[in-house]
VEXFITOR-497584 format. One record per residue (C-alpha): x, z, y negated. Coordinates in nm, 2 decimals, padded with zeros to 4 digits. Layout:
// residues N
REC       x       z       y
REC       X       Z       Y
...
//
This chain:
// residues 398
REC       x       z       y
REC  -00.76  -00.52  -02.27
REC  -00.68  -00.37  -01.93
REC  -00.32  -00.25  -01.85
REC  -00.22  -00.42  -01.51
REC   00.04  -00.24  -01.33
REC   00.25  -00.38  -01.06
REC   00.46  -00.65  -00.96
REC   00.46  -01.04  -00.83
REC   00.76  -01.22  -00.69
REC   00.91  -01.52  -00.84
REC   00.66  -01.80  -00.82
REC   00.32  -01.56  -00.78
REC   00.23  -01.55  -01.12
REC  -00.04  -01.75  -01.11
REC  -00.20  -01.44  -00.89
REC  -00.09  -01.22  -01.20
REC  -00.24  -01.44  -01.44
REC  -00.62  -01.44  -01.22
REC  -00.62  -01.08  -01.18
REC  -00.56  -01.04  -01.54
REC  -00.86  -01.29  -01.62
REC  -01.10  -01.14  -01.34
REC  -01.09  -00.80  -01.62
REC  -01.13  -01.07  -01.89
REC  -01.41  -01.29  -01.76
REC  -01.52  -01.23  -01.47
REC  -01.66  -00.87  -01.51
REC  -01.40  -00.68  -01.34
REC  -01.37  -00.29  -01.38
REC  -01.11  -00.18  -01.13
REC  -00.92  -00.35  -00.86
REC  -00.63  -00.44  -00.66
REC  -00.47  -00.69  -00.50
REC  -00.19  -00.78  -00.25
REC  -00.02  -01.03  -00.08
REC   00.24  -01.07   00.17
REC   00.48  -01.40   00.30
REC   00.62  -01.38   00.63
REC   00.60  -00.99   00.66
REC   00.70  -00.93   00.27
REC   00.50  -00.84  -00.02
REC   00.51  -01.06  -00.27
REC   00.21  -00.97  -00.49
REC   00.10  -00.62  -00.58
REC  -00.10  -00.56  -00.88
REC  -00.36  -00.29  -00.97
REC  -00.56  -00.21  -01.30
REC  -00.94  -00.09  -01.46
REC  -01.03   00.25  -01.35
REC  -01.09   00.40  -01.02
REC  -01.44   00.48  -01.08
REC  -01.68   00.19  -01.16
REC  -01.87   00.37  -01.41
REC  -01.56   00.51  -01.57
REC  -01.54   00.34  -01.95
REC  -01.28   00.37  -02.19
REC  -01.20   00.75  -02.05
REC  -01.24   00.66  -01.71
REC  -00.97   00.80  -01.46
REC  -00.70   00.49  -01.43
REC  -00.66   00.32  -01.11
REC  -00.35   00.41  -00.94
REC  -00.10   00.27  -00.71
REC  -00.28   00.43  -00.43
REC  -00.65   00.45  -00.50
REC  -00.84   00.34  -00.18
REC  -01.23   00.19  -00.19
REC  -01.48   00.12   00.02
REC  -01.44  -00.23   00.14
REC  -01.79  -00.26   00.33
REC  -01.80  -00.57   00.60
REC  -01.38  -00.66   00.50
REC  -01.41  -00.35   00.79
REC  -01.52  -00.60   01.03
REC  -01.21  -00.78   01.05
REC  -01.02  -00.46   01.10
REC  -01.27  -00.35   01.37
REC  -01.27  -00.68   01.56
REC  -00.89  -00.64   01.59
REC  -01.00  -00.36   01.83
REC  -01.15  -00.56   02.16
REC  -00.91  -00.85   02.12
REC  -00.63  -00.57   02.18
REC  -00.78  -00.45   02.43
REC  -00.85  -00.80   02.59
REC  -00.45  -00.89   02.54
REC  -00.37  -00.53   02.71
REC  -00.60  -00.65   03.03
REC  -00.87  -00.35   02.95
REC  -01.17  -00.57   02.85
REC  -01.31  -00.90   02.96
REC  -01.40  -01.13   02.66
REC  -01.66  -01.29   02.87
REC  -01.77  -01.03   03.09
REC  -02.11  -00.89   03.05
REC  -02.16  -00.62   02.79
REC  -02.38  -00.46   03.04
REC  -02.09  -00.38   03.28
REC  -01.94  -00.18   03.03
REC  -02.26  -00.08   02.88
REC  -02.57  -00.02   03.13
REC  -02.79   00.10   02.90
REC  -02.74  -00.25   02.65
REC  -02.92  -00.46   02.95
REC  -03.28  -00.36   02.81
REC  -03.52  -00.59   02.71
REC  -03.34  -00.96   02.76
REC  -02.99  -00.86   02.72
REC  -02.86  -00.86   03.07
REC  -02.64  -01.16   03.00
REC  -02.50  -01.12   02.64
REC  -02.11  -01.13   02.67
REC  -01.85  -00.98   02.49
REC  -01.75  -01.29   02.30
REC  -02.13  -01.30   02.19
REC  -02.13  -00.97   02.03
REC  -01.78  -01.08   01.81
REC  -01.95  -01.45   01.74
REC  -02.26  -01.28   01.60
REC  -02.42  -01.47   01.91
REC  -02.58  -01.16   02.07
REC  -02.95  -01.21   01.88
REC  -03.01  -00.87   01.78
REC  -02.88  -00.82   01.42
REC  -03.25  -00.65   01.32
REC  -03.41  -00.33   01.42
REC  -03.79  -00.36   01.49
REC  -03.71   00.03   01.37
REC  -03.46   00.07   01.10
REC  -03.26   00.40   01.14
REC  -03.24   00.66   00.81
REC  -02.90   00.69   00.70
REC  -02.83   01.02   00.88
REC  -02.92   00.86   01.20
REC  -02.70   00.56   01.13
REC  -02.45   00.82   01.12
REC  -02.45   01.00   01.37
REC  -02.30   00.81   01.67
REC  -02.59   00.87   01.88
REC  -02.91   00.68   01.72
REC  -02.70   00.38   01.66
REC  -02.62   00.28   01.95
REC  -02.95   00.41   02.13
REC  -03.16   00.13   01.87
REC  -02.93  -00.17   01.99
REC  -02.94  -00.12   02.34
REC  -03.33  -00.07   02.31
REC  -03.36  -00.37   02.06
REC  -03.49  -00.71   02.16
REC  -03.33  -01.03   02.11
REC  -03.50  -01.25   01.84
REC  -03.32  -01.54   02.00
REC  -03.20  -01.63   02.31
REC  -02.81  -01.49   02.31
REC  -02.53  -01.71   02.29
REC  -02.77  -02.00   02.20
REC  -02.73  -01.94   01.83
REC  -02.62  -01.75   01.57
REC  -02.67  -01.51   01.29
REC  -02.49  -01.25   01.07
REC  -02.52  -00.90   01.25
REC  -02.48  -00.74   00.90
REC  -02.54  -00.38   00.99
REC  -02.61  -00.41   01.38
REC  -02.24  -00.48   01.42
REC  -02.13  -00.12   01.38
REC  -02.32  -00.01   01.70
REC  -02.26  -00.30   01.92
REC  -01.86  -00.30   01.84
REC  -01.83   00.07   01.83
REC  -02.01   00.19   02.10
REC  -01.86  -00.11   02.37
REC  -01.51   00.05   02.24
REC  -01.64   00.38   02.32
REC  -01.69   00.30   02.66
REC  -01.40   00.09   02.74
REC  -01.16   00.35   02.62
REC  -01.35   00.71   02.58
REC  -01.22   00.69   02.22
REC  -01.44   00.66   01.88
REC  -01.33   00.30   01.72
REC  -01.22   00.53   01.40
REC  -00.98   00.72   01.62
REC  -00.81   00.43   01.82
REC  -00.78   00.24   01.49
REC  -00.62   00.55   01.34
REC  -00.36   00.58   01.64
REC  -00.30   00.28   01.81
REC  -00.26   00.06   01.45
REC  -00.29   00.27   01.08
REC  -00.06   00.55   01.19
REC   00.20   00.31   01.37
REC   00.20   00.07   01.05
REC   00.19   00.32   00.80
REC  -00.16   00.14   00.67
REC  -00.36   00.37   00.39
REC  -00.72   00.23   00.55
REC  -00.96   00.44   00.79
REC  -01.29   00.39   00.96
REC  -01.35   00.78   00.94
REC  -01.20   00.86   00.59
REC  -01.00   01.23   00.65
REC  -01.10   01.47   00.43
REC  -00.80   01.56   00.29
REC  -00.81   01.17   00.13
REC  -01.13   01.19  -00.01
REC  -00.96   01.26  -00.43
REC  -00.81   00.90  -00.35
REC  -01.12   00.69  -00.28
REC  -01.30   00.58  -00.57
REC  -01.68   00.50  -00.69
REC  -01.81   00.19  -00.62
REC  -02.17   00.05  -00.79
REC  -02.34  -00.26  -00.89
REC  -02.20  -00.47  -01.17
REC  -02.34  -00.80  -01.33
REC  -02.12  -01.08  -01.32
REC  -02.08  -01.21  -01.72
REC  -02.24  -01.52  -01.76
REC  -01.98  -01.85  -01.74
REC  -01.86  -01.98  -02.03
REC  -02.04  -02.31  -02.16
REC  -01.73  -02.49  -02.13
REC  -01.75  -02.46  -01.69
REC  -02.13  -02.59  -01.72
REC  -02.43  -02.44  -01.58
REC  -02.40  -02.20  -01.29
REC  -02.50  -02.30  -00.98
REC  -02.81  -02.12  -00.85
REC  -02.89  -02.06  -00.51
REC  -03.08  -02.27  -00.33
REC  -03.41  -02.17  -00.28
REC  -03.45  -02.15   00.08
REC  -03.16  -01.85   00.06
REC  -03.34  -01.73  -00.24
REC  -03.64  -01.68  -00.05
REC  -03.45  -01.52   00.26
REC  -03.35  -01.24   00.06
REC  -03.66  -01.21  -00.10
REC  -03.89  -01.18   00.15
REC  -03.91  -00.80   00.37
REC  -03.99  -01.01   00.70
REC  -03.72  -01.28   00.70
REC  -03.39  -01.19   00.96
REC  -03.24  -01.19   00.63
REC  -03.38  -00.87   00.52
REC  -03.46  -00.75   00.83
REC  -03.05  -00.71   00.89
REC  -02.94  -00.61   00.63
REC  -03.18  -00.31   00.60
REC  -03.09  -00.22   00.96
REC  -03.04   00.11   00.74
REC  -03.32   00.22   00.57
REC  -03.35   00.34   00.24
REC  -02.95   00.24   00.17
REC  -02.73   00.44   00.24
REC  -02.49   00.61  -00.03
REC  -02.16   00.46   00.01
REC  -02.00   00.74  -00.20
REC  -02.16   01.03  -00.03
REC  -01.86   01.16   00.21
REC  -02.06   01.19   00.47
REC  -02.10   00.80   00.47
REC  -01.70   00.78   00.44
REC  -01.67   01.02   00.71
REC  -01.86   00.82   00.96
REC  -01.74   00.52   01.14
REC  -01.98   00.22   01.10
REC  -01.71  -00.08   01.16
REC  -01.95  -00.30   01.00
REC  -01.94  -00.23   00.68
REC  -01.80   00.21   00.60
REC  -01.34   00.13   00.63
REC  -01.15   00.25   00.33
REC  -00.86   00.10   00.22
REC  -00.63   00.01  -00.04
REC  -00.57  -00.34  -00.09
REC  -00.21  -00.35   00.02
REC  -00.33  -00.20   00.38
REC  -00.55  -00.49   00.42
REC  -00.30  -00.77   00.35
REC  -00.02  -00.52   00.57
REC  -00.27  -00.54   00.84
REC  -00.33  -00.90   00.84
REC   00.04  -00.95   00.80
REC   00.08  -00.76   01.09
REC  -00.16  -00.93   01.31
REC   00.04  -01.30   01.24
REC   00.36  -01.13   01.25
REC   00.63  -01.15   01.36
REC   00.75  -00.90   01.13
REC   01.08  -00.88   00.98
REC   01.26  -00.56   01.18
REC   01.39  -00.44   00.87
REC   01.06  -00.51   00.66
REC   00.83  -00.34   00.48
REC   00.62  -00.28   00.78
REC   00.68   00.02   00.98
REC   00.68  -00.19   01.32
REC   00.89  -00.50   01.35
REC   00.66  -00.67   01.58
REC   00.34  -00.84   01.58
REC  -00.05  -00.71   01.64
REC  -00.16  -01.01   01.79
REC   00.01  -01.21   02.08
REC  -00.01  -01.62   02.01
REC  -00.30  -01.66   02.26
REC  -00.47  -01.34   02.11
REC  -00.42  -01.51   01.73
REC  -00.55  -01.83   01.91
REC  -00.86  -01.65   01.98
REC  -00.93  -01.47   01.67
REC  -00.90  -01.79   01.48
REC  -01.05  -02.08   01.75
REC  -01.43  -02.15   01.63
REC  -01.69  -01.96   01.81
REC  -01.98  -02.02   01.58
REC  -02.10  -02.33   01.30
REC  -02.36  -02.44   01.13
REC  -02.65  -02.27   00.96
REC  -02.67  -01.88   00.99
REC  -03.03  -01.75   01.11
REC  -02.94  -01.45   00.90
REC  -02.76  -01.57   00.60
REC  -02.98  -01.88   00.56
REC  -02.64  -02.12   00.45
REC  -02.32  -02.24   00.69
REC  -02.08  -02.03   00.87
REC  -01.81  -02.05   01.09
REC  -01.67  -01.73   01.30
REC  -01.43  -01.73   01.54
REC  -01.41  -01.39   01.75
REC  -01.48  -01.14   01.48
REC  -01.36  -01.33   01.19
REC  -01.48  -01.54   00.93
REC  -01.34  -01.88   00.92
REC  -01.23  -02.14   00.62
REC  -01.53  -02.33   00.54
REC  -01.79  -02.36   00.21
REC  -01.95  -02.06   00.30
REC  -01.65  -01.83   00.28
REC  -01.37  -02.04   00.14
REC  -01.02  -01.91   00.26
REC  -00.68  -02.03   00.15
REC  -00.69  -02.29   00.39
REC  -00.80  -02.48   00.76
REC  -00.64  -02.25   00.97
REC  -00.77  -01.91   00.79
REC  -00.96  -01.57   00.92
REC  -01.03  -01.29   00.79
REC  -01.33  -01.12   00.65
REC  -01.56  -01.09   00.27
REC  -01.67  -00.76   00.18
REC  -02.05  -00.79   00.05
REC  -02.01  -00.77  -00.37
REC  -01.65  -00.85  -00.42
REC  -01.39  -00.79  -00.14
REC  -01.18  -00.99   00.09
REC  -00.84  -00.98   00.27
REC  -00.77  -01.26   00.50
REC  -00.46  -01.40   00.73
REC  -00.34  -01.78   00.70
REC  -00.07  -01.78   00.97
REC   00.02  -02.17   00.84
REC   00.14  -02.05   00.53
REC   00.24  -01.69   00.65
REC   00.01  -01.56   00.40
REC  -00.21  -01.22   00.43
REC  -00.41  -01.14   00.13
REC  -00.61  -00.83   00.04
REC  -00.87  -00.76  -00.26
REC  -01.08  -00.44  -00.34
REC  -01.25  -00.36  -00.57
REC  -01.54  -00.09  -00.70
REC  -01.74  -00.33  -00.90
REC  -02.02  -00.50  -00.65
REC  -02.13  -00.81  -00.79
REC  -02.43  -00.99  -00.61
REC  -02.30  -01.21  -00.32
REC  -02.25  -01.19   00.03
REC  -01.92  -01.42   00.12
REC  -01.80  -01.60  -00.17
REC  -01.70  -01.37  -00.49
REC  -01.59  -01.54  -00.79
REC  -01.30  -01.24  -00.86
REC  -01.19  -01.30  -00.51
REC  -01.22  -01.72  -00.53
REC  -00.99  -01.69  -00.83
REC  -00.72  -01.52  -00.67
REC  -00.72  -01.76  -00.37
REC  -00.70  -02.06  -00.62
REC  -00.42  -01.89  -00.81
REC  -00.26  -01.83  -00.46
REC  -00.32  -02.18  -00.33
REC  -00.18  -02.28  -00.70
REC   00.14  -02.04  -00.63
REC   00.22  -02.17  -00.29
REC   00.17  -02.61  -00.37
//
């Protein structure tokens, strides 16, 4: 039995109930979870240990304990050009190239912003994969993806820019505002929300972040009926070292060490943000806003303007994914409701975290949602933790 700490507000205990089970059937070793309606939390739960390895003995997951939330950082990153869009300093469909000379190489002299959020762009491999001290450094990065050729046309398709992401996003908000994306998410939206969640994790924080790993999922019980497998085409993708598939996601090669702190101290926006989970539903609550004054938010208005929120959330990208080998749907930096990467509903966007976590705004219901977690079970978009607390939420709000 796990001790789950926290609170839910009258009507949330479905949520409770989930996160309970996720410990009991599902595999979980240590988690949190949080959920806000109309600017107030309303779910707030934490339990397991803040290590995954850490056993009956295991250090206890606190109030505070941060994770790694690997590609849930996308959603936070993409907040960064849309504000700088709705502030007038960045063109959504002006050419990277104007802000980026260097990106034009090789094919990619009209790839647009918008491209580059939509995973439209076509470069989400690296004929040469970059060590993980080069992906690191802010310099080799950036250098690969401006060299890189397109393996489609841009903006004629689209495909899951699993670790190219970090360099495209990070380096066009480098040169539209001479600041790192880690530092302009630290001042212009952490620090003025009050948000425990960095891309660049401080030093000072580093006894709050805890190990993450690989877990195996328990197998379901008889009663559910079989599993569903993969099917085989996406079996294949993953299994084979020449598909896009495995090309993107070992932009970075060998893997990196998520819990070395040199990894945590870097800024890759697609995939290296710490947070706790009640910074990722605080931060989706305050992009939908607006925010009650006297909240629990710091800032009493909203993130996003309506037409910004109309943007984030309009669809971009459909169908099937040349990287992910199955249906998606993106707006501009966000995943969107669909089979793929169910949300709590039509008008959803957020973001999945490879192995387990999510956080996500539905601005219908009022709803933002966060989930971390150190236990990395296989999956890319859909984690059955995660699913359970959506349906318990869904449950909560009918």
């Amino acid at each position: 039995m796990v001790d789950v700490q926290g609170t839910v507000a009258d009507g949330f205990e479905p949520v409770r109930d989930a996160f309970v089970d996720n410990f009991a059937r599902r595999g979980e070793r240590g988690a949190a979870v949080a959920v806000y309606r109309e600017g107030h939390k309303v779910v707030d739960l934490w339990g397991g240990t803040k290590d995954v390895e850490g056993g009956a003995d295991g250090e206890p997951w606190a109030e505070d304990t941060a994770q790694v939330v690997r590609s849930v950082t996308k959603g936070i990153a993409a907040a960064v050009p849309l504000l700088l869009h709705q502030r007038g300093q960045l063109d959504l469909d002006g050419r990277v190239g104007t802000y980026w000379p260097e990106f034009k190489a090789n094919g990619k002299e009209r790839v647009l912003v918008r491209h580059l959020l939509s995973h439209r762009a076509g470069v989400p491999v690296l004929d040469t994969p970059l060590a993980p001290v080069q992906a690191i450094d802010g310099f080799h990065g950036p250098r690969a993806v401006a060299a890189q050729r397109p393996v489609w046309e841009p903006g004629t398709a689209h495909g899951y820019h699993a670790q190219t992401y970090s360099w495209l996003i990070g380096e066009l908000v480098r040169r539209v505002t001479g600041r790192t994306i880690g530092r302009w998410i630290a001042e212009e939206i952490a620090r003025p929300l009050g948000l425990d969640l960095w891309l660049g994790l401080p030093h000072e924080q580093r006894g709050r972040v805890g190990r993450i790993g690989p877990v195996e999922a328990p197998p379901a019980p008889a009663s559910q009926g079989p599993r569903l497998r993969p099917k085989r085409s996406v079996t294949e993708a993953y299994q084979n070292p020449d598909s896009l598939t495995r090309r993107a996601f070992g932009a970075i090669s060998p893997l990196p060490d998520e819990n070395d702190p040199a990894y945590l101290e870097a800024e890759l926006p697609a995939s290296g943000g710490v947070a706790t989970a009640d910074a990722l539903a605080r931060f989706y609550a305050a992009l939908i806003g607006p925010l009650p004054s006297a909240g629990p938010l710091r800032s009493g208005g909203r993130l996003f303007a309506p037409a910004t929120l109309t943007l984030a959330r309009t669809e971009e990208s459909a169908g099937p994914d040349e990287v992910l080998v199955v249906g998606t749907r993106f707006g501009l930096g966000y995943m969107l409701h669909g089979p793929a990467s169910p949300l709590l509903g039509p008008g959803s966007f957020g973001h999945p975290g490879r192995g387990g976590s999510l956080a996500f705004a539905d601005p219908d219901s009022g709803i933002a949602f966060g989930y971390v977690t150190n236990g990395m079970q296989r999956g890319v978009t859909a984690d059955p933790r995660a699913q359970a607390l959506v349906r318990a939420l869904r449950a909560a709000l009918a």
